[in-house]
N, C-alpha and C positions, 0 to 999 in steps of 0.2 A: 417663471421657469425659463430657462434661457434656452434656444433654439439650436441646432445642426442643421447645417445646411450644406447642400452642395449645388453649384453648376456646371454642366458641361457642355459646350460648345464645339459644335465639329465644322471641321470645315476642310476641303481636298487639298492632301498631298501626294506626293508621286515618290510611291516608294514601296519594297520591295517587302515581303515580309514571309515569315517561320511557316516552314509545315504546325498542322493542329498538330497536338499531341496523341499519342493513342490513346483508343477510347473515347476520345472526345470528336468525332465525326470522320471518318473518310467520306471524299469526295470520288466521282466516277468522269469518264471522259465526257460525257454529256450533259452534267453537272454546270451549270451558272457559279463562278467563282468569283464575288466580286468583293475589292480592295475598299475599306471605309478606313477615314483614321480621324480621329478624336482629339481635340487638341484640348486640355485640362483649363478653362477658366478658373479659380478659386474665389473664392467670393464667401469668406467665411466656411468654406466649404471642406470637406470629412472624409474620414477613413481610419487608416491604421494606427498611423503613428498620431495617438491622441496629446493634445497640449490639456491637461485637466482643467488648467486655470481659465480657459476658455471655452471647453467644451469644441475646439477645432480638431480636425482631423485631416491632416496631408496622403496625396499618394503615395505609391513607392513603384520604383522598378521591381517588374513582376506580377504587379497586380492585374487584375484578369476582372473584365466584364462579358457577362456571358449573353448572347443575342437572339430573341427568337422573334420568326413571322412568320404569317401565315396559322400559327397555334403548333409550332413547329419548333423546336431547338434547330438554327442556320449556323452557327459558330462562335466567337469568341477573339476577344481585343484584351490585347495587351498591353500595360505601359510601360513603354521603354526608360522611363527617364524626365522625358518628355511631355511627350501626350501617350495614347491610345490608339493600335492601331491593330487589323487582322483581317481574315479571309471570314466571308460569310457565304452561305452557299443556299442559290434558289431563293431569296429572298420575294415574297408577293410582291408582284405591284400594286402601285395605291393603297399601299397601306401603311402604317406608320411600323417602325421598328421598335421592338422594345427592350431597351437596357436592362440585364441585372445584376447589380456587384456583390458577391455571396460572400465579402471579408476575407476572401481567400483561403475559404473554407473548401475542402474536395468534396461535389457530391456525392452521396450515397450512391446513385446509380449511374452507370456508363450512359454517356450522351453520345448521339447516333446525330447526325446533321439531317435533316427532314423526314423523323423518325420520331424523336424523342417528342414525347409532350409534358412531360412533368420532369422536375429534381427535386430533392431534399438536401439538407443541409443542418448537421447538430453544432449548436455553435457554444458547447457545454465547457471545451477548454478554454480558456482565454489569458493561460500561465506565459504565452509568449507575445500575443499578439489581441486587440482588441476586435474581434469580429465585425462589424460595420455592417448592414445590410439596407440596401439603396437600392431604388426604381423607378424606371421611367419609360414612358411612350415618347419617339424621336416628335419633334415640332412639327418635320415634313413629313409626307408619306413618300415612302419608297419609289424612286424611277429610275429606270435601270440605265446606264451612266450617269448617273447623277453620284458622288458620293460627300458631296457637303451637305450632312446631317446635325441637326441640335437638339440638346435633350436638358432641363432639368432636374435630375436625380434626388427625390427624396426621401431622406432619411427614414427606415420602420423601424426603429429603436429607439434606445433611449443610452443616452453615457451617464454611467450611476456609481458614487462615490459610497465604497462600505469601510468602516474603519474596525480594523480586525485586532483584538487579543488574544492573543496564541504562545504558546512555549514553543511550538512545533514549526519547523524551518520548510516542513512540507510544504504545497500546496493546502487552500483550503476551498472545500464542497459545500454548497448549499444546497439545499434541495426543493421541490414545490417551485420553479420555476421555468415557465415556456422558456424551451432550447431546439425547437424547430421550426424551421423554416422552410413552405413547401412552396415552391415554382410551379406552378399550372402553366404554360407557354400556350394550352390551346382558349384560355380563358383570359388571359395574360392579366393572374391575381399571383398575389403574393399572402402566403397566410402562415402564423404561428400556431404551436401546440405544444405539448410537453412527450417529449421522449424517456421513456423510462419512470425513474423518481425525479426527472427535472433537475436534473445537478447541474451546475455552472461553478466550475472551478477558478476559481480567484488565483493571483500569483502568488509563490513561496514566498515567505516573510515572517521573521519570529519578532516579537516582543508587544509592546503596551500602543495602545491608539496607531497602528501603523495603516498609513492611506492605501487600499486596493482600490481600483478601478473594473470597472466590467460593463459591457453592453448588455439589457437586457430587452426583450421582444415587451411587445403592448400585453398587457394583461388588468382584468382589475385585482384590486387592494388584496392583499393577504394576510391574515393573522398570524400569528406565534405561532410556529411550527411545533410538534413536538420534542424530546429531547434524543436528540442525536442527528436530527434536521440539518445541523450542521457538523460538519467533521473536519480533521487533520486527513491526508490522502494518505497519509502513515500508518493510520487507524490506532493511532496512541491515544488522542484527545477529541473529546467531541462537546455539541452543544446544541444550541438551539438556534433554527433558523427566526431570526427579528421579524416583526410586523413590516412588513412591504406595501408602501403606497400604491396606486393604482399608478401604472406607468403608461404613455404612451407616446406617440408615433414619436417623436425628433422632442425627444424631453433630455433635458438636462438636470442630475438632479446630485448636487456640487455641495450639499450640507452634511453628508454623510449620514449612516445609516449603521448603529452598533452591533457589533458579532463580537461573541464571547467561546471561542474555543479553545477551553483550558481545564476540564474536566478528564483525567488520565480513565484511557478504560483499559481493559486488559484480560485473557481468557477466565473463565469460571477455573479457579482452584490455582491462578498462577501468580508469581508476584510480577509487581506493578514497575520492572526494572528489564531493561533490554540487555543483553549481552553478545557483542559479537564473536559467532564461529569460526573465520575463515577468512582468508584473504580477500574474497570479493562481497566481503558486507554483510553476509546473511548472518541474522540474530536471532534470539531464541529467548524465549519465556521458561525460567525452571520453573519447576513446583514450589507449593507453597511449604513443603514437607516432604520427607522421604515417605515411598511407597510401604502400605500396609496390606496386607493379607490376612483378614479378619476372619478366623475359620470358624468362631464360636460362634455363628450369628446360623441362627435357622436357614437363611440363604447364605451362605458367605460371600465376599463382595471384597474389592478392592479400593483404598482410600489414601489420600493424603494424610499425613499426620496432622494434628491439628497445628502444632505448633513446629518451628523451625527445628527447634533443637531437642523434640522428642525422638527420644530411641528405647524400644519396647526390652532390650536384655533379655534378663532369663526370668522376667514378671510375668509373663503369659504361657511361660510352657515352651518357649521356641526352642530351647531345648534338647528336644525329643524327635521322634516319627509322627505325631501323631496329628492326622489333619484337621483336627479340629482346635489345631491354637493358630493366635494368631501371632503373626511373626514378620518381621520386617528385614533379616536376615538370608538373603537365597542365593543359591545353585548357579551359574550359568544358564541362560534361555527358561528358566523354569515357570515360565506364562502362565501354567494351566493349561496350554491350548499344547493339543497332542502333536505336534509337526513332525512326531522323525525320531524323537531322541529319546532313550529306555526312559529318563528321569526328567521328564517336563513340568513336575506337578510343582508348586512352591515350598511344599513338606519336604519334597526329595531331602532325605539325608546321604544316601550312598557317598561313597567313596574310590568308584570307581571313573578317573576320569571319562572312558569312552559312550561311560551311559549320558555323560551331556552335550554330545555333540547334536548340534542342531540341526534339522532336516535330514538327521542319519546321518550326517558324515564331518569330518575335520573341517570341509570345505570352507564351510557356509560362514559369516557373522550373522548375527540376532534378523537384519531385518531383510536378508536375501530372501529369494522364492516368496512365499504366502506374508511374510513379516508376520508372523502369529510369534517366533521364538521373543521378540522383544515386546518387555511389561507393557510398554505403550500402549502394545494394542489394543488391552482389556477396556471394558468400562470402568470408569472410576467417578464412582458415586459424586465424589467433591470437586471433581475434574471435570465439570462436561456433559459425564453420563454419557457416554458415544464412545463406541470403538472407536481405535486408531486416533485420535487426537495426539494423542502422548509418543518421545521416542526415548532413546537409553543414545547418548553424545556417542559417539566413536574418540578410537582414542588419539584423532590430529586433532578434534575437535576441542576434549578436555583440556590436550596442549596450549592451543590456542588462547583457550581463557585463560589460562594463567600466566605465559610468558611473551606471548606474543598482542593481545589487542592493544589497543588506543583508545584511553580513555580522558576526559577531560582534565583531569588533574594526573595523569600519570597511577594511578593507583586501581593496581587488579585484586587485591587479597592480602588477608591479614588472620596470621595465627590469633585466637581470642578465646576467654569464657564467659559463654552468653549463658545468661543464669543459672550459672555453674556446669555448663556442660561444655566442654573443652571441642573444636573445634575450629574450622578455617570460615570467615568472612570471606563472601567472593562480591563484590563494590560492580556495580550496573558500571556501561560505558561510559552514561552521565553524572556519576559520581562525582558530587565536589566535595574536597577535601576540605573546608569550610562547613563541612555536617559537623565532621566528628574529629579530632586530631588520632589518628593510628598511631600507635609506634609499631618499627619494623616492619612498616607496610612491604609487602610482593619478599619479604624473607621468609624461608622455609627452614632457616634455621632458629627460628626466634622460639620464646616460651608462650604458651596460651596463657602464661600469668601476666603478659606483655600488654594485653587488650583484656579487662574485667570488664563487664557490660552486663546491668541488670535488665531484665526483661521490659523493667518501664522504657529505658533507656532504648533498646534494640525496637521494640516497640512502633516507639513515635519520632525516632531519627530513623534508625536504618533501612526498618519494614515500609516505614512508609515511604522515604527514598527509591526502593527495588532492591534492597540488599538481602543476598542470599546464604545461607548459613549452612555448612553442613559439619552436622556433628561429629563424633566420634563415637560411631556402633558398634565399634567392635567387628567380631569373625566368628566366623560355627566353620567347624571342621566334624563333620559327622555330626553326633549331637549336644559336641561341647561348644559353648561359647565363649569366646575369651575376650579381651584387655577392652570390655564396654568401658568409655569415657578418656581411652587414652587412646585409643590407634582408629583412627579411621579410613576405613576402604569400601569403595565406589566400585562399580563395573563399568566398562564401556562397551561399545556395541560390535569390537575386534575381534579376532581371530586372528592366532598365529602359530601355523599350523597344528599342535595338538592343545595348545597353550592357549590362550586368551589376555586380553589385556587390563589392566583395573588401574585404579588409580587411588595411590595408595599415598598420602602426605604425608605420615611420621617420620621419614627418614627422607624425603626431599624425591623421591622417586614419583614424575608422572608424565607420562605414566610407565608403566611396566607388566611384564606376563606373568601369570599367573595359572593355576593346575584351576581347572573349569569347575570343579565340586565342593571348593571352597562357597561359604555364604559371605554375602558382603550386602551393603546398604547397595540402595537402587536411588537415586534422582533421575527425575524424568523430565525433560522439558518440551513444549510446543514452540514449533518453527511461528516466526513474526510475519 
């Protein structure tokens, strides 16, 4: 095992130096201020900027050792470039000073100059910088004008080489690992522990055997973690944290160590494809299915469909008034959950627009005030099982997916009949257009005869890809139902002003307003 090492040797210069920072000590009139400075011998010797092939580590300007005596936090040196150099305050005499360099990590807690007696330190990120943590007691003991002091700084780590597989460009987590580091200054010990679940974040990096590097604290050997031990910071992909040797103090360990994060996860009931909303990134998981209202069931309860391109028609009775069908066809706001509006219930047939204004009035969209008016909120058996999980897109949102994101191949949606039900393909951001060849991909004028696709087909390319499907359900106007398999219309979660917005693809309209007592298909999706 190959070694880390550092030396540092100080010895006096005449030179002028920075106020502490706040929080990091004030000094008072009566106060001993006295000037040390540190001049950097290297000597194999460690820090940030790690070279892997060596296990060395250089300083940097800016880097900060922090100084305590007496069992007292005194102050803090800085390196210019140079050496080390700073204001220490009250330091004992005859005693020796003791160095400690925290990777340039911020303590957890405010340092007071002959006050503090402990800090902490989590040294769990490591995406920009390698944490480093190093200590020492000065050669001499403290005399006051004396400031040529020498110290050798040893290494309480180890630099350890993991070699990570991942789709995900995130950062990547492991977890079961000591990630603190506590300063005792009146015991002048240095000691690890695990904070939290122990995560230590590796740097971003997508593909096959790619080298990360990371400092970790002494510990002994660990076993297999369980599965999800390791993750994507995305929370797309996860895995399992590897068997971990026993690591200690100034270890180098340059063979690498395998991590496998490439297992997609994704909410209970949603599919396994990202889709951006919005101009600043945020994504959303649709459902697996449009939303059902299952009234036949001795409790009744709400569900995804089971499959993409199920739509209930006038097979169950939807129909009618009658609340005990099930039906996948609704109202504006019709949740179930009473907020305001004469017709909240999922059966509502009326026909009078102002019975579905939500929270009582024109005002509102679906998820103002209580957000009870939008489906999301219910429990949904297949979904989670939890309120609120679920929401209804607004209609910039619905926009967005179709004419505005960036996807890897350029390809947002495709007119198609997925095993025989006629419909629009909506293509994850990561879609490659190497799954499947579209014709008249992101056209609204195309035929659903354009894209034929058997279920096998949809299946074990698309479904399992993140491609989303919605079919063509048709519309209830009171208690008729019309044009199931050829017209499909969506709600969104707008208002405008007595109107409302849906999003309606037969004729290239999305989205557009609409009279609030019409029934339309629901998709619901959970924010990433």
């Amino acid at each position: 095992m190959k070694k880390i090492s550092m030396i540092l040797m100080a010895f006096a210069l005449t030179m002028t130096i920075s106020q502490c920072k706040k929080n990091e000590g004030q000094t008072t009139s009566n106060d001993e201020v006295v000037t040390i400075t540190l001049d950097v011998k290297q000597n194999n010797g460690s820090k940030v900027v790690v070279n892997p092939n060596t296990g060395t580590v250089d300083f940097e300007t800016g880097d900060k050792i922090y100084v305590g005596s007496g069992g007292k936090y005194v102050g803090f040196l800085t390196h210019n470039g140079t050496n080390f150099s700073g204001n220490i305050t009250n330091p004992t005499e005859n005693q020796p000073l003791q160095f400690y360099f925290l990777g340039n990590v911020t303590p957890q807690e405010a340092l007071f100059t002959g006050t503090t007696e402990e800090c902490s330190v989590i040294i769990s990120d490591q995406t920009e910088h390698l944490p480093v943590i190093s200590c020492a007691a000065s050669n001499e003991n403290y005399v006051s004008g004396v400031t040529a002091y020498s110290a050798h700084l040893l290494n309480k780590c180890a630099l350890v080489k993991f070699i990570v597989t991942t789709p995900s460009n995130s950062p990547i987590c492991i977890t079961g690992m000591k990630n603190k580091v506590m300063v005792d200054f009146s015991q002048n010990t240095v000691t690890s522990s695990m904070d939290g679940e122990g995560i230590i974040k590796l740097p971003a990096g997508a593909g096959e055997n790619v080298e990360k590097w990371a400092i970790l604290l002494p510990q002994e050997a660990l076993e297999e973690g369980e599965e999800g031990s390791a993750y994507s910071e995305d929370g797309v992909f996860l895995g399992t944290r590897p068997t971990v040797c026993e690591i200690v103090e100034n270890g180098y360990l340059a063979d690498g160590t395998n991590v496998y994060v490439n297992s997609r996860i994704f909410p209970e009931g949603a599919i396994n494809g990202l889709f951006t909303i919005n101009e600043n990134g945020d994504k959303v998981y649709f459902s697996k299915g449009n939303l059902q209202y299952i009234g036949d069931a001795d409790i009744p309860y709400w569900k995804f469909a089971d499959n993409q391109w199920e739509c209930l028609g006038t097979t169950t009775g939807q129909n009618d008034s009658d609340e005990n069908k099930n039906r996948d066809l609704f109202g504006w706001g019709t949740s179930g959950y009473n907020h305001g509006a004469a017709c909240y219930q999922p059966w509502s047939t009326s026909k009078q627009n102002s019975d579905y204004y939500v929270y009582g009035s024109e005002l509102y969209n679906l998820f103002d005030q209580t957000g009870l008016a939008d489906w999301g909120y219910n429990v949904i058996v297949n979904g989670g099982n939890m309120e609120n999980l679920w929401r209804t897109l607004d209609k910039d949102e619905w926009a967005y997916v179709f004419n505005s994101r960036n996807t890897i191949y350029g390809i947002r949606f495709a007119k198609a009949k997925v095993n025989g039900r006629n419909g629009i393909i909506v293509l994850p951001d990561d879609w490659s257009g190497l799954n499947y060849v579209l014709n008249n991909a992101n056209l609204l004028s195309g035929s659903y005869e354009d894209n034929t696709i058997t279920a096998l087909v949809w299946n074990n390319i698309f479904e399992n890809n993140g491609a989303a499907f919605l079919p063509c359900g048709g519309w209830r106007y009171g208690t008729n139902v019309n044009s199931v398999g050829s017209v499909g219309d969506y709600w969104t979660s707008t208002r405008e002003e007595t109107h409302v917005y849906e999003l309606e693809f037969t004729n290239g309209l999305i989205p557009h307003t609409q009279l609030r007592y019409y029934g339309f298909s629901v998709r619901l999706v959970q924010d990433y």
